[in-house]
C-alpha positions, 0 to 999 in steps of 0.5 A, a space after each residue: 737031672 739025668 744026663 739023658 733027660 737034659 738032652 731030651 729038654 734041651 732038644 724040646 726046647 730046639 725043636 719048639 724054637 724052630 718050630 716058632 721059626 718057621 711060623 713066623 716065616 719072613 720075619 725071620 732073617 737070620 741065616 740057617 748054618 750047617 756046621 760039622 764038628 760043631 762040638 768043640 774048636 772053631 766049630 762050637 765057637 763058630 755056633 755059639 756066635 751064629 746062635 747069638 746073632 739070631 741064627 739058626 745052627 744045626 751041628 754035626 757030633 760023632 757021638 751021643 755023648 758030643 751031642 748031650 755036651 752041644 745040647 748043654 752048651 747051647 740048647 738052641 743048636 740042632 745037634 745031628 749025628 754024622 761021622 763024615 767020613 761015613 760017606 753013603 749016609 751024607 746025603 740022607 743026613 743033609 736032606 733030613 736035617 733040612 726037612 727038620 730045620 729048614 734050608 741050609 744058607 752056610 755050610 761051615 765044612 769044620 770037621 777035622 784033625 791033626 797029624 804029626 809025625 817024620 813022614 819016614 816014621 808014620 804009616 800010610 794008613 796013619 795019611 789015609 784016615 787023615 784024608 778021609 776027614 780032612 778031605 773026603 769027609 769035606 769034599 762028601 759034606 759039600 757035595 751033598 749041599 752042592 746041587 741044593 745051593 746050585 737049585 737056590 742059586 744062593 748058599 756060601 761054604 766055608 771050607 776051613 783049611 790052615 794056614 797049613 795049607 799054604 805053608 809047610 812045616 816039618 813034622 806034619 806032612 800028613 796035615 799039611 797035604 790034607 789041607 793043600 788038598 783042601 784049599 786047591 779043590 776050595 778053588 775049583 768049587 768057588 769057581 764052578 759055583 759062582 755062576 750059580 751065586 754060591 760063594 766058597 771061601 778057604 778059611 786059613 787060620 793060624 794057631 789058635 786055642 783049640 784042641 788041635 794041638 792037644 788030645 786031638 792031635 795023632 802023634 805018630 811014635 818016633 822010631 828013627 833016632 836021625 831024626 831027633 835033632 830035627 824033630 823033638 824040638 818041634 814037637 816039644 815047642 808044640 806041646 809047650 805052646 798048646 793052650 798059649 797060643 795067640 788066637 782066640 777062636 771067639 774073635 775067629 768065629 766072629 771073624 767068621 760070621 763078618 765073611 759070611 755077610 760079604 757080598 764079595 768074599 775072598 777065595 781064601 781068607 788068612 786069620 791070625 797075624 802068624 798066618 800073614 807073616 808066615 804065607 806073605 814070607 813063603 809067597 815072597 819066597 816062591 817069587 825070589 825063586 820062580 825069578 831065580 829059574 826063568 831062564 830054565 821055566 821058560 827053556 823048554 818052549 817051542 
């Protein structure tokens, strides 16, 4: 069959189960998730879980060709096109995917990529692209859910962030201060939102077999030989590990669909033990430090 007309099946199919759905009403129990960048990574894991569970799944694509390959992988998912860092068309992209679906219970803001390179040797518009997904493409999907979660007095997002965003590792500046942002405006939005009944939890993974590391990573061109003894090694220790790492973005995802059940979530949830041994060390780290200068914090008092 032609690769068009098996997205045409695939996406009768979705539209008759979600139009069964909605006839049966309260019966229904599962939750409706909005996942962006649900084609590949934690994204289609996290909706394969979500459609096995008995949940609904609409999942955003940059593509007509990521939406066929979703259609394909699981005919159940709503597939939406949406670029998130086409910010003008959020808000009509998330008020037509609920008139088509229903109201949206979890906001799995997934979407972005990687950078490396020196911070010397990249450029700025290399830091702008990769804020303009990582964070405003982010901060542009949850805003569009924001006043309906607010309205409902219900709803969770999910900002995945890294473990990046609590660390910092030579080589990925960009990524690293993309995902610092991240869960920083991750706290402030839990905050504002839990009078509302709204959870926001920073999700924090640690390396994990995706494409991250791979062809969806921009690898910024060495230019500077001072740095060569610093920076190649880390860069060819990524590339070796890329496919071997220890987590498992199915048990991620499954991890995943265990927070969005809690009553009382965690600010930021850690997954993956390199993450815990590697922010517990840095938090140590700062402890020693902060104790280290007391005497000079505390001089410019009074």
């Amino acid at each position: 069959m032609p690769e068009d007309l098996r997205y045409c099946a695939a996406r009768h199919q979705s539209i008759l189960q979600s139009m069964d759905m909605r006839k049966r009403g309260s019966t229904v129990t599962g939750k409706t998730f909005f996942i962006t960048g649900a084609n590949s990574g934690f994204g289609l894991a996290i909706a394969g879980a979500a459609l096995r569970a008995g949940h609904t799944v609409i999942g955003t694509v940059r593509s007509e060709e990521a939406r066929r390959s979703l259609a394909e992988r699981h005919p159940q998912a709503h597939a939406v096109l949406c670029d998130v860092t086409d910010f003008d068309r959020i808000e009509e992209i998330v008020r037509q995917a609920e008139a088509d679906v229903g109201p949206v219970d979890v906001l799995i803001n997934n979407a972005g990529y990687g950078h490396e390179g020196v911070l010397e040797e990249s450029p700025l518009s290399e830091m702008q692209r990769q804020f303009d997904v990582n964070v405003f493409g982010a901060v542009a999907v949850a805003k569009a859910f924001l006043p309906r979660f607010r309205q409902r007095r219900s709803g969770f997002i999910v900002n995945v962030t890294s473990m990046g965003g609590l660390i910092t590792m030579p080589g990925i500046a960009y990524y690293c201060g993309s995902k610092f942002a991240l869960q920083g405006i991750s706290e402030v939005m839990r905050a504002e939102m839990s009078p509302f009944g709204v959870h926001v939890t920073a999700l924090c993974p640690g390396s994990f077999r995706t494409d991250w590391a791979g062809r969806s990573m921009v690898r910024t061109e060495r230019s500077i030989d001072a740095y060569d003894r610093l920076f190649d090694p880390i860069r060819e220790a990524r590339q070796k590990k890329h496919g071997a790492q220890l987590g498992d973005p199915e048990k991620l995802a499954q991890a995943v669909l265990t927070l969005v059940n809690s009553d009382n979530p965690p600010p930021q949830l850690l997954l993956g033990s390199d993450a815990l041994g590697l922010v517990r060390h840095r938090l140590q780290a700062m402890l020693r430090e902060i104790e280290d200068w007391e005497t000079l914090t505390c001089s410019t008092d009074g």
